[in-house]
N, C-alpha and C positions, 0 to 999 in steps of 0.2 A: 447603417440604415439606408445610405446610399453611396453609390460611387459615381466619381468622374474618369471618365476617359478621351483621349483626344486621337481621333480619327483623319488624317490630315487634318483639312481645314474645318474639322466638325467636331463639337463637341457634343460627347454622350452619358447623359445626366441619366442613371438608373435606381429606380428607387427597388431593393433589393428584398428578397426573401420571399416566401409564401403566405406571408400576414395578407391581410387588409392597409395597408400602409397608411392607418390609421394619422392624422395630423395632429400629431402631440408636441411637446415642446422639443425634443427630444430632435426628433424627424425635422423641424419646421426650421430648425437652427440649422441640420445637418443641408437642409437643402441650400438656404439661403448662405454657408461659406463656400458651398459648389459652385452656387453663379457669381459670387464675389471672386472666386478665382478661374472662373471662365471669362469674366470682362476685364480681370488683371493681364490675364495671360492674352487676351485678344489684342489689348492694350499696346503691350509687347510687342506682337507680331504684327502690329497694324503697320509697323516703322517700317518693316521690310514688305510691305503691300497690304492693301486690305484683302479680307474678305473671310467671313466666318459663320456657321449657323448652330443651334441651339437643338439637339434633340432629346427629349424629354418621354423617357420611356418605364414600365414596372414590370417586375417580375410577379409569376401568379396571376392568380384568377380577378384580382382586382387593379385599376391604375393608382383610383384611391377612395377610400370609403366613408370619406371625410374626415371631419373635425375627431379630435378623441374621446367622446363623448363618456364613454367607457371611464378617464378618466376624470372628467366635469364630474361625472355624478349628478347629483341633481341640484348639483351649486349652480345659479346662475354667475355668481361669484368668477368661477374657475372657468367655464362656458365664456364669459366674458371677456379671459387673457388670451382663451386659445382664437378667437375673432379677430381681437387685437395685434396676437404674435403672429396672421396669416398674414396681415394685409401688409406689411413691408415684406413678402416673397410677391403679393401679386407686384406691386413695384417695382421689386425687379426685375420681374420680367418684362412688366410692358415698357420698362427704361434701356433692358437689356440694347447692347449695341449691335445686333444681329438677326438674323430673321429666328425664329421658334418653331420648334414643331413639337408639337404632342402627338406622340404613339401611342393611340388608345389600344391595348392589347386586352384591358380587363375593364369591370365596373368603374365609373366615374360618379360620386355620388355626390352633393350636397358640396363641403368645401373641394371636393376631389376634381368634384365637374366647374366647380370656379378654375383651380389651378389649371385644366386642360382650358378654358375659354381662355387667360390671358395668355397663351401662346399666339402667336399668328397663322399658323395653319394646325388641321387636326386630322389624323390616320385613325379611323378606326375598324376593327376586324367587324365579319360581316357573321361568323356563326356564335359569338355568343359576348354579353356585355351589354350596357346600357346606361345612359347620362339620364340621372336623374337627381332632381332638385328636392332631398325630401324636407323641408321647412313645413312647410304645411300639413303635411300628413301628421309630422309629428310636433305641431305645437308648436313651434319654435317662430320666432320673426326673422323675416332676412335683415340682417347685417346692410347697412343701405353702400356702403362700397361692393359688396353682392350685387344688390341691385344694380349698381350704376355699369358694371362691368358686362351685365345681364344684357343690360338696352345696348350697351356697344354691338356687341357681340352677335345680339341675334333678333338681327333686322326686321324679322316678322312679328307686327303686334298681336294677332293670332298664336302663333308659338309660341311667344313670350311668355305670353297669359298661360297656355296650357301648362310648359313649362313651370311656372312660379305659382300659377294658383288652381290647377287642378292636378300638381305632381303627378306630368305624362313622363312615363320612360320610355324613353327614346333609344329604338336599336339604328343600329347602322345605319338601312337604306332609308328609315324615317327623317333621320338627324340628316343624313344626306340630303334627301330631299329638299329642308326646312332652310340648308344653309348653315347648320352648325359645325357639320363638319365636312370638309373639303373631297377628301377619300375615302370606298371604303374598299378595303382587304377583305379576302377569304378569311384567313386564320391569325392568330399571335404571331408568327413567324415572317407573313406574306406583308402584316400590318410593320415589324417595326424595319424589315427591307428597307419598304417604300417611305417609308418617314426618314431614312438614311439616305437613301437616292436622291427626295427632292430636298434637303438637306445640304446636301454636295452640289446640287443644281444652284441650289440659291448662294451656295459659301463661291462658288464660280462666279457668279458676277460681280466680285471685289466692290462690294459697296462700299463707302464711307460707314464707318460702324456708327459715328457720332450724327451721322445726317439721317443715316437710315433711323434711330431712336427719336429724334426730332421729329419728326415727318410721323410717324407712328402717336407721336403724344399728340402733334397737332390732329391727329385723326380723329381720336378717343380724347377729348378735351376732359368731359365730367368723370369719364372712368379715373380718369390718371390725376385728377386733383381728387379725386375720392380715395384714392390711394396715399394720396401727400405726395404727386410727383407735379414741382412746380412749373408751371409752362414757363418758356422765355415769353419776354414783354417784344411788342409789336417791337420798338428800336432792335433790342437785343435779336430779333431774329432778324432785321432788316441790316445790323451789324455782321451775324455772321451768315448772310447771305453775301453779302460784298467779298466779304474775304475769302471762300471758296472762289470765288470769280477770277 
């Protein structure tokens, strides 16, 4: 459902096939032991120097098409686990110890275009694809760690809004525009390049992996407790601020 690979100092988390990489249990486990073993194996290497980044890319016409809804059915029941079984993958990432990149090569939909927000940057191609929030279209409530991920993420209360309550799909030079997403690329090819490029750029400046995570959660304070990722208390950051020193 997906693989890991390690490019020097870069890892390349690819969710694989021609599907919709629909987020079912299935998928959502498979992700979350890739980044368990990308912050082990970082962990590792951190001993002989820091520095490492995150690229998160799909194969096919879609990045991801959300939640599995297909399998929910129309249990809210079932609908309920897969909510539940998403939000420790956004965790990890926004805990991950390295900078992120989403290679939007395909559609980002609904949980899809969550996973591609709690990256730290985002590549998207310019001739076809589109991040869209469909909750409202189709009935559904946002998930309030959705939400809270939502207001991090995209600074304008104008496109917030369209985004979440008038389900705007956003192509490339839109999303550009707006601040959602960083880059965009001509095509699938040009997009996950350049998400490898500035990848190796950022794994180059040898960050502290554990400082660079810190520093990210202090950013996104509501996001990353809405996920269950617990801030240090004022001492505990005032403690290991000293000891970098």
């Amino acid at each position: 459902m997906c693989t890991l690979e390690q490019r020097g100092r870069v890892f390349v988390l690819t969710l694989t096939g021609d599907g919709e990489h629909r987020l079912g249990h299935a998928l959502i486990a498979s992700i979350r032991s890739a980044l368990a073993s990308v912050a082990a194996t970082a962990a590792q290497a951190n001993k002989a120097g820091p520095g490492a980044a995150l690229v998160t890319v799909a194969e096919g016409r879609f990045f991801s098409n959300g939640l599995d809804i297909g399998w929910a059915g129309t249990s809210r029941a079932k609908l309920g686990e897969l909510v539940d079984a998403l939000r420790p993958v956004a965790a990890d990432l926004l805990a991950l110890p390295m900078p992120t990149v989403a290679a939007l090569t395909g559609h980002a939909s609904a949980g899809g275009f969550l996973l591609a927000l709690c990256h730290d940057y985002r590549v998207m191609r310019a001739d076809r694809g589109v991040l869209y929030m469909s909750e409202v279209d189709i009935g559904l409530p946002l998930p309030p760690y959705f939400m809270a991920v939502l207001r991090a993420k995209i600074s304008s209360a104008q496109a917030l809004r369209d985004v979440v309550l008038r389900g705007r799909r956003l192509r490339a030079p839109e999303a550009k525009e707006l601040g959602v997403v960083d880059v965009v690329c001509p095509g699938a090819p040009e997009t996950a390049a350049e998400a490898l490029r500035l990848a190796e750029e950022l794994a180059a400046r040898k960050w502290d992996g554990a400082v660079y995570a810190s520093i990210r959660i202090s950013m996104f304070p509501d996001a990353c407790r809405s996920v269950g990722i617990v801030e240090e208390s004022d001492e505990e950051k005032a403690r290991n601020f000293a000891s970098k020193l």
